[in-house]
C-alpha positions as CSV (number, residue, x, y, z in Angstrom):
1,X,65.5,143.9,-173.7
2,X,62.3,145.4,-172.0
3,X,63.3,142.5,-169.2
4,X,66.6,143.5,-168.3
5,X,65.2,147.3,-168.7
6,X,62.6,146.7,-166.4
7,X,64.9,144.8,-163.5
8,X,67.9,147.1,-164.1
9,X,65.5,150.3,-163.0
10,X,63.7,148.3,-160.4
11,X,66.8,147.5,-158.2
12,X,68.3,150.9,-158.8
13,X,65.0,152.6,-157.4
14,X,65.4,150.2,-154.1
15,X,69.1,151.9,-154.0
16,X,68.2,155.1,-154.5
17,X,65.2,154.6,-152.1
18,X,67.7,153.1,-149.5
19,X,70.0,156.4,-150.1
20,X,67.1,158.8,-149.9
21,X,66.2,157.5,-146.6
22,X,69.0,157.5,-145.3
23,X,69.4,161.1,-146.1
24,X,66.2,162.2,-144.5
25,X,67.0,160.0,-141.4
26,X,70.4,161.6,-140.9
27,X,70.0,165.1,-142.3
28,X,66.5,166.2,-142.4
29,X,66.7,168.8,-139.3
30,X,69.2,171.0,-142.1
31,X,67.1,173.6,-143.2
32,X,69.6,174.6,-146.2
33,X,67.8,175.5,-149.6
34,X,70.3,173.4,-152.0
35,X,69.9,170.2,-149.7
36,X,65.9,170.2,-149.7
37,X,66.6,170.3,-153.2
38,X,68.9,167.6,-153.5
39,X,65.9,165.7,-151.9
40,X,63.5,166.6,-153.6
41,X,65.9,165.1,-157.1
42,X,66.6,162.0,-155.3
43,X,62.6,161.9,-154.8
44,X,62.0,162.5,-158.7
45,X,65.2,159.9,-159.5
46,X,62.9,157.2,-157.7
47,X,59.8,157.9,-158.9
48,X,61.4,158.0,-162.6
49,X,62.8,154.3,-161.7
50,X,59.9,153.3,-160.6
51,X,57.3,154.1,-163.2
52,X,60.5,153.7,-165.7
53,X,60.5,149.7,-164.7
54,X,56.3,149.6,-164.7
55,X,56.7,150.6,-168.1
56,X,58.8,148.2,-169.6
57,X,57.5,145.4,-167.6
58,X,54.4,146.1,-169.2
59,X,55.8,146.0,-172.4
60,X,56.8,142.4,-171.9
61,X,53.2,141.3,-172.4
62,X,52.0,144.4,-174.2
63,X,48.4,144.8,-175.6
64,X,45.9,147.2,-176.2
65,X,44.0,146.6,-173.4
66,X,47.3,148.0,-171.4
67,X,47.9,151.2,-173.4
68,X,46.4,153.8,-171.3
69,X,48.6,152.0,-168.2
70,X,51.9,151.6,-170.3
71,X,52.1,155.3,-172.0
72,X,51.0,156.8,-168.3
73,X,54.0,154.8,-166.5
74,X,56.3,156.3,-169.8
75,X,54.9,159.4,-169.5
76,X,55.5,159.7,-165.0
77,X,59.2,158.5,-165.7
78,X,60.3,161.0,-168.8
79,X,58.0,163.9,-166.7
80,X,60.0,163.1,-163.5
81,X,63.4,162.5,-165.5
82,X,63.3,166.2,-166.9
83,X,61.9,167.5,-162.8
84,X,65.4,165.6,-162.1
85,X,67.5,167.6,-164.8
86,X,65.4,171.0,-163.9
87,X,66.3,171.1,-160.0
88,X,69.8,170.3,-160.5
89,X,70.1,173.5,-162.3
90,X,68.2,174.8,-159.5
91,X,70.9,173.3,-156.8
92,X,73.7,174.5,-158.4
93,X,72.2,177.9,-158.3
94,X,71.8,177.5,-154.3
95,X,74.4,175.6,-153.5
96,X,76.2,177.2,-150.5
97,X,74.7,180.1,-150.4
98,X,73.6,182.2,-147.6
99,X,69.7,181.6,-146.3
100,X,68.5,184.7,-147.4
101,X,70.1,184.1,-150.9
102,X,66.6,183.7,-153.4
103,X,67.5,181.6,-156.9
104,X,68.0,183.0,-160.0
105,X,65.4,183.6,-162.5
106,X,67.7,181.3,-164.8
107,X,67.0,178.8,-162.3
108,X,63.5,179.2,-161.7
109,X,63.6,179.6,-165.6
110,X,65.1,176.1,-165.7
111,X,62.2,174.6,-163.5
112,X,59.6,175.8,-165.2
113,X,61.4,174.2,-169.2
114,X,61.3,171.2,-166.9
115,X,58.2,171.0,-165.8
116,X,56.4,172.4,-169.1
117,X,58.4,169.5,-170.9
118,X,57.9,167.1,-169.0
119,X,54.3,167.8,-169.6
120,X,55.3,167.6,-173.4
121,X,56.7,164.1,-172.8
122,X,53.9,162.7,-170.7
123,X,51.2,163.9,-173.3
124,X,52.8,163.2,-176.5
125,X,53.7,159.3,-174.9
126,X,49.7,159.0,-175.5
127,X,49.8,159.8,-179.2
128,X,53.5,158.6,-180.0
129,X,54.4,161.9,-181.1
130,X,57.9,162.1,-179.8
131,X,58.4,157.9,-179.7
132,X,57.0,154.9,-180.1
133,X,58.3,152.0,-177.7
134,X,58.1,148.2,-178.0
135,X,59.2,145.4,-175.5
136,X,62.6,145.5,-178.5
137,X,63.2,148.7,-179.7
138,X,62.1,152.4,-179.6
139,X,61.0,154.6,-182.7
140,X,61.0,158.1,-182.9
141,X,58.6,160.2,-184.0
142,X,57.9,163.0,-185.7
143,X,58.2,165.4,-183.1
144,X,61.1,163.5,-181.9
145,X,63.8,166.0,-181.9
146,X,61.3,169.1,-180.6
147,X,60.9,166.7,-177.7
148,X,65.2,166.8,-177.5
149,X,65.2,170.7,-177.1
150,X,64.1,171.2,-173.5
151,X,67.1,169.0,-172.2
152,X,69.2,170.7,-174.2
153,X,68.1,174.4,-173.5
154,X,68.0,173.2,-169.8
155,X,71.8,171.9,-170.7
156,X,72.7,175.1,-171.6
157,X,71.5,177.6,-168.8
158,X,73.1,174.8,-166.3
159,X,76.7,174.9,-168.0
160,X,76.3,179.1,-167.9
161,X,75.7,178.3,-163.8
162,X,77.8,176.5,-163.4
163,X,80.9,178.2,-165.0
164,X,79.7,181.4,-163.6
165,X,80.0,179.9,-159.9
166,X,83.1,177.6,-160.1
167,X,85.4,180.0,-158.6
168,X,83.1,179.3,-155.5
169,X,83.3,175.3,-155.3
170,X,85.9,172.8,-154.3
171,X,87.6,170.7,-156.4
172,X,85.5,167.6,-155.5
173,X,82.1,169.9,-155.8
174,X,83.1,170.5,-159.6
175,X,84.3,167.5,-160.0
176,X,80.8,165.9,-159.4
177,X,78.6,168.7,-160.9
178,X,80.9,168.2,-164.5
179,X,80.1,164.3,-164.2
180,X,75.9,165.3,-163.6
181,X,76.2,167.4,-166.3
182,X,78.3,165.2,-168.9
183,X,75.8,161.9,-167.7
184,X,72.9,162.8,-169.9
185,X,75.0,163.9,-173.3
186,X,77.0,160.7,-172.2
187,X,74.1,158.8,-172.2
188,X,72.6,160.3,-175.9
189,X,75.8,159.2,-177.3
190,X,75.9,155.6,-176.0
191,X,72.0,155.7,-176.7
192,X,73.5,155.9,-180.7
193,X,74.9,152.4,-180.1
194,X,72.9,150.7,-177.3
195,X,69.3,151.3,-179.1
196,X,67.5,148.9,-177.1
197,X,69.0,149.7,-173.5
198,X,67.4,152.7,-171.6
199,X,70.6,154.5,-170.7
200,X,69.3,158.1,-169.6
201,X,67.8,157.0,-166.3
202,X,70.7,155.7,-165.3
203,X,73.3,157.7,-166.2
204,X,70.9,160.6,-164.5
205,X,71.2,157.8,-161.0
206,X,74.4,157.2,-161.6
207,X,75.6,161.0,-161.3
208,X,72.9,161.6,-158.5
209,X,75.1,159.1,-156.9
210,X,78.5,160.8,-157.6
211,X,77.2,164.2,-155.8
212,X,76.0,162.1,-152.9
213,X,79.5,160.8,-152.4
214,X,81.3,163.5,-153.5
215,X,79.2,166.6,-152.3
216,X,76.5,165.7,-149.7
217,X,78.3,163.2,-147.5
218,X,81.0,165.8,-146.7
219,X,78.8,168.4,-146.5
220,X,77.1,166.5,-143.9
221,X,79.9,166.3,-141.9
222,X,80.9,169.9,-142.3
223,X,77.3,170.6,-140.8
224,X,77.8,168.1,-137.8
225,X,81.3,170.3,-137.2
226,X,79.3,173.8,-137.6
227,X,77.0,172.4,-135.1
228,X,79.4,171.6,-132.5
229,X,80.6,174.3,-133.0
230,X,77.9,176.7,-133.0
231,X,76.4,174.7,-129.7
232,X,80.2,175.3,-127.8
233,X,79.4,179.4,-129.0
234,X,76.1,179.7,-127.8
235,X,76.8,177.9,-124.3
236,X,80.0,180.4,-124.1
237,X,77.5,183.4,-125.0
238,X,74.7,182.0,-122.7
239,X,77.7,182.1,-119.8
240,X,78.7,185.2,-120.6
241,X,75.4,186.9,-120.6
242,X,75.3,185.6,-116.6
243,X,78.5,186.9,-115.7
244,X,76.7,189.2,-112.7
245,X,78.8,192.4,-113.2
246,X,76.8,194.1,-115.8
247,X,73.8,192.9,-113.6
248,X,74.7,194.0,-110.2
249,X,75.5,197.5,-111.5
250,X,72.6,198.0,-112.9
251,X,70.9,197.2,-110.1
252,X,73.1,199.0,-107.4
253,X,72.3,202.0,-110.2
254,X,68.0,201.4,-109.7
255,X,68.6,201.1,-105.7
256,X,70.5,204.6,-105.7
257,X,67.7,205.9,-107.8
258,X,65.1,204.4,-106.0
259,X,66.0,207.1,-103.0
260,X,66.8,210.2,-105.9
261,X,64.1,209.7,-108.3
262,X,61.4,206.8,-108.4
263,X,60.3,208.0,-112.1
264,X,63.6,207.7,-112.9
265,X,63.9,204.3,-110.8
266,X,60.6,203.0,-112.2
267,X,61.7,203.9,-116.3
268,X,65.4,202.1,-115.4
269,X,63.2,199.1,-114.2
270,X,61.4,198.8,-117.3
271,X,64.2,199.2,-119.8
272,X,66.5,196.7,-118.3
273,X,63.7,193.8,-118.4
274,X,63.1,194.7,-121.9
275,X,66.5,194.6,-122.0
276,X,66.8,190.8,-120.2
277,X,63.7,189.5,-122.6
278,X,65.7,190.9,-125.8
279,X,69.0,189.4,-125.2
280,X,67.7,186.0,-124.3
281,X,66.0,185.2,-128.0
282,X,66.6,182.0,-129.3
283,X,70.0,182.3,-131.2
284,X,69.4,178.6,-132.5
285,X,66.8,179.7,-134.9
286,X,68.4,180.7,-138.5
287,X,66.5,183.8,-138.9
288,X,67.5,187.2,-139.5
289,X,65.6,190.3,-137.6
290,X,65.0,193.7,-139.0
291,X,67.6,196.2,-138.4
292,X,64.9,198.4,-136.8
293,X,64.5,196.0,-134.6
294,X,68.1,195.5,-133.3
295,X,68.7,199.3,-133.6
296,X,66.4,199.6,-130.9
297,X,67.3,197.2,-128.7
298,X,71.0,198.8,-128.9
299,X,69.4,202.4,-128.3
300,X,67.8,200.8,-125.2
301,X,71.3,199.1,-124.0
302,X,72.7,202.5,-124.3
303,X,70.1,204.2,-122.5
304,X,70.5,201.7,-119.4
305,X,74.4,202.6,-119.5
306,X,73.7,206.1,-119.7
307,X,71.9,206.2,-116.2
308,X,75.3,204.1,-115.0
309,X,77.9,206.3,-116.7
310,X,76.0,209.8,-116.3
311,X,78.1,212.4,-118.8
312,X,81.2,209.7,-119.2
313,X,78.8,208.2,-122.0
314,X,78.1,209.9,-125.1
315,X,76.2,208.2,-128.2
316,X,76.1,209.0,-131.7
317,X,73.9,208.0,-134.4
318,X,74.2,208.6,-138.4
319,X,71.7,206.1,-140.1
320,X,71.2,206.2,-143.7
321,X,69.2,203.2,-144.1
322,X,67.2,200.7,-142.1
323,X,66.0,198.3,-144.9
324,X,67.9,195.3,-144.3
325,X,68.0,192.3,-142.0
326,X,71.0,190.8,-140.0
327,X,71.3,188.3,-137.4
328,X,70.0,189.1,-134.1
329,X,72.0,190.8,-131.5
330,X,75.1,191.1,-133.7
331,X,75.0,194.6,-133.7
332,X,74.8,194.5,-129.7
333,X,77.6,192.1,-129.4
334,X,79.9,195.1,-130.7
335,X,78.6,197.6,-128.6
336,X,78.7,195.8,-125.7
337,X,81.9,195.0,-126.2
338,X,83.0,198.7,-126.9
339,X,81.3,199.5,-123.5
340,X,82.5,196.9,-121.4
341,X,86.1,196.7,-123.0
342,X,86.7,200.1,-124.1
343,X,84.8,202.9,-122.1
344,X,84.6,201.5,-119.5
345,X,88.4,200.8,-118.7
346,X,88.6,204.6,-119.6
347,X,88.6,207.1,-116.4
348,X,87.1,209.7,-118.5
349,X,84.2,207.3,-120.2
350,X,84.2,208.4,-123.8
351,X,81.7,208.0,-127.1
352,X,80.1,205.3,-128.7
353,X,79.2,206.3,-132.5
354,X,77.2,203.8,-134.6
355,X,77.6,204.9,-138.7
356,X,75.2,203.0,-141.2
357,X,76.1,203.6,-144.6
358,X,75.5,202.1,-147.9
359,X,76.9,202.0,-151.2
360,X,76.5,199.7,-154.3
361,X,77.4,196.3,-153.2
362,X,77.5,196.3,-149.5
363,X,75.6,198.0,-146.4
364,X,78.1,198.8,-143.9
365,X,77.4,198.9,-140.0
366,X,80.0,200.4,-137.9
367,X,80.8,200.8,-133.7
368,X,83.3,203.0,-133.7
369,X,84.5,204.1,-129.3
370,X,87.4,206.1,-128.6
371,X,88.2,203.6,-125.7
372,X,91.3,202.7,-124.0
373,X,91.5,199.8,-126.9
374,X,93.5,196.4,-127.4
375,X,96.1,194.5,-129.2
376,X,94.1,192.2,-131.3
377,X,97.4,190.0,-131.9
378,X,97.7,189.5,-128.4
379,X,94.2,189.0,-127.5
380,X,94.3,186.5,-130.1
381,X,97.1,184.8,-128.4
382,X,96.1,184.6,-125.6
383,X,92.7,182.8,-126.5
384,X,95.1,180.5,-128.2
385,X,96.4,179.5,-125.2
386,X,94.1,179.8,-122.8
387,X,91.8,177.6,-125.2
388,X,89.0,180.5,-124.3
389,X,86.9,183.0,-126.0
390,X,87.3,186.4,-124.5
391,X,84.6,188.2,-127.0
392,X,82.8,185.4,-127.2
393,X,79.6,188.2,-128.4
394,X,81.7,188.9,-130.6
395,X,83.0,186.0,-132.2
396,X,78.9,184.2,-132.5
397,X,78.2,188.0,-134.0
398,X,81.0,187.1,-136.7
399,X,79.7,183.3,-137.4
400,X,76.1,184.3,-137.3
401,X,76.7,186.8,-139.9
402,X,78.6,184.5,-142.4
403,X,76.4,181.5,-142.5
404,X,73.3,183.4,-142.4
405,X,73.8,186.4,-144.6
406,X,77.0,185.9,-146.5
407,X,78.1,189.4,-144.2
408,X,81.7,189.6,-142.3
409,X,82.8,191.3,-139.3
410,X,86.3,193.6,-139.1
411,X,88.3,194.8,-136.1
412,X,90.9,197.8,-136.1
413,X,91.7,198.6,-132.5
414,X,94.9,200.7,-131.4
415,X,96.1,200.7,-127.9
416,X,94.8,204.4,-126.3
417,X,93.2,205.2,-129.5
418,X,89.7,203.0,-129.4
419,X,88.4,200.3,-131.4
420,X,86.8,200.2,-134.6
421,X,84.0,197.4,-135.7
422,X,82.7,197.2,-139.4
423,X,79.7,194.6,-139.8
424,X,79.6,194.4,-143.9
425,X,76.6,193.1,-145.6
426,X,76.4,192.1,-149.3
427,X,73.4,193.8,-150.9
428,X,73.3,190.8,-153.2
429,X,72.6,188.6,-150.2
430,X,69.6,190.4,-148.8
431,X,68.4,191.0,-152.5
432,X,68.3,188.0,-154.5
């Protein structure tokens, strides 16, 4: 049996090799936590083959002079079978999350049962305290079932993951979590009746397998759409940052102060490069900024429409916190637009108040102009049709705040009235 053990891991290991590869070739520039994950199981799932087949080849010609080589391949493949078990827990904990999510400390918890039984396995295969193996059967020992209790207790904490998440994932998602979690206790059952035939590597492969077909492979191509995507919205927001009209009246504003004032010339100057250097960050990086940060860049914006607007412009500030992070130049997105689309369509200019408030679950960040406003049905026809993006700060402020802070963006606008933007983010997000 220790033949067709060995050659049954061996070939699955070149598979799983072969997938891993293929993985890493096709979707190693994603930067999401739960994927690096995945990897890092498919690594562990080879490396348990590997040293799982060493062993029982070994075992087809055992002696003593082989011990110390035999019980260290045993020991690699039952230490990198429970890193396997540990990190699923762990992915299920990230999966689709937000980038600033952290994991659980019942997921972290579950790495560390892993790795401290593993260790258990890989020093008790030395001294046969948990089994015994020959090239035909396998004998426990007597600290066999102490040896059963970290995969179990891991088990347990995975099934209280997963249940409390499954609102969250799809029906193929589920589907091929249930299957990773049933393999192993699958596999201790059939282990009853096939003594001889190492079934918990396998099953473990086998369910790796499932996810890879059933999870990762669409999730690929859900990532290869968001990047499209997200390249089509940043060459739309690159254009519209060139449109020349905020440019040239800012710069017919300098040139009038240039004869008036050349303090006053020499201070606009200097605001609207820092202005130019702020706006052009690189919104391809999947990082969030401190709010400080894009609170001041907004106070500056302001300032340079100030000089253009004189006493038509009015700003108000009520900030009751600034510890938090959000995607850079979201927040300017929705002023801008409340300048360029509301006050200034108004003959009598109006006010731009910015609210930041927080409560238990969320941190709330709101534009609020008493501009000439819009008809967001209609608006949102007529992008239909024109197959166009109007906001299009907007819109990347919106996607930029769901994929990298789990946050959402909402519009109120009444014709005459003025137009109201809410960014919302979860304080679970930025917390954990």
């Amino acid at each position: 049996m220790a033949y067709i053990n060995a050659y049954l891991q061996f070939y699955t290991a070149i598979i799983m090799s072969l997938i891993l590869i293929g993985n890493l070739m096709h979707g190693f520039r994603n930067v999401e936590k739960s994927v690096k994950v995945f990897y890092l199981m498919l690594s562990f799932d080879v490396l348990m083959l590997v040293a799982g087949s060493l062993d029982n080849y070994l075992l087809l010609s055992y002696s003593e002079d082989k011990f110390i080589l035999e019980a260290l391949a045993s020991g690699i493949s039952d230490f990198a079978y429970f890193m396997v078990i540990g990190h699923f827990t762990l992915y299920l904990d990230l999966y689709d999350r937000p980038a600033s999510y952290k994991a659980s400390i019942w997921a972290k918890a579950s790495v560390m049962i892993g790795v401290v039984m593993g260790e258990f396995w890989f020093i008790t295969g030395f001294t046969g305290g948990i089994y015994t193996q020959s090239a035909d059967s396998l004998t426990p020992g007597p600290l066999y079932y102490i040896g059963q209790f970290g995969g179990y207790l891991i088990t347990a904490i995975m099934i209280g993951i997963f249940i409390s998440r499954l609102k969250t994932f799809k029906k193929s998602e589920s589907f091929a979590f249930v299957i990773f979690i049933a393999g192993p206790l699958f596999g201790s059952l059939l282990r009853g009746f096939f003594k001889d035939i190492i079934l918990m590597p396998l099953m473990v492969t086998l369910t790796l397998v499932v996810i890879q077909i059933f999870v990762q492979a669409e999730k690929e191509l859900l990532i290869k759409q968001q990047e499209i995507e997200l390249s089509e919205i940043r060459t739309d927001l690159l254009m519209s940052r060139m449109k020349p009209h905020f440019i040239y009246n800012v710069l017919n504003t300098i040139y009038v102060l240039c004869d008036s004032s050349v303090e006053d010339a020499q201070q606009a100057i200097a605001m609207f490069a820092k202005y130019l250097r702020t706006s052009m960050v690189d919104l391809e990086s999947h990082r969030l900024i401190p709010f400080e940060d894009e609170l001041e860049h907004v106070k500056n914006y302001l300032a340079i429409e100030k000089i253009r607007f004189g006493d038509k412009l009015e700003t108000i500030f009520e900030v009751e916190t600034k510890d938090f992070m959000l995607p850079p130049l979201a927040l300017q997105a929705l002023v801008e637009n409340a300048v360029r689309h509301g006050i200034e369509k108004n003959p009598y200019g109006g006010t731009i108040s910015i609210f930041v408030k927080k409560d238990l679950k969320n941190i709330n960040v709101i534009v609020v102009d008493n501009g000439v406003g819009f008809d967001s049905s209609i608006e949102l026809k007529t992008e239909k049709k024109s197959g166009t993006r109007k906001h299009v700060g907007v819109y990347s402020a919106s996607y930029r705040l769901k994929s990298l802070c789990n946050g959402k963006l909402l519009i109120d606008s009444k014709i005459g009235e003025g137009t109201t933007a809410t960014i919302i983010i979860p304080i679970e997000g930025k917390e954990k």
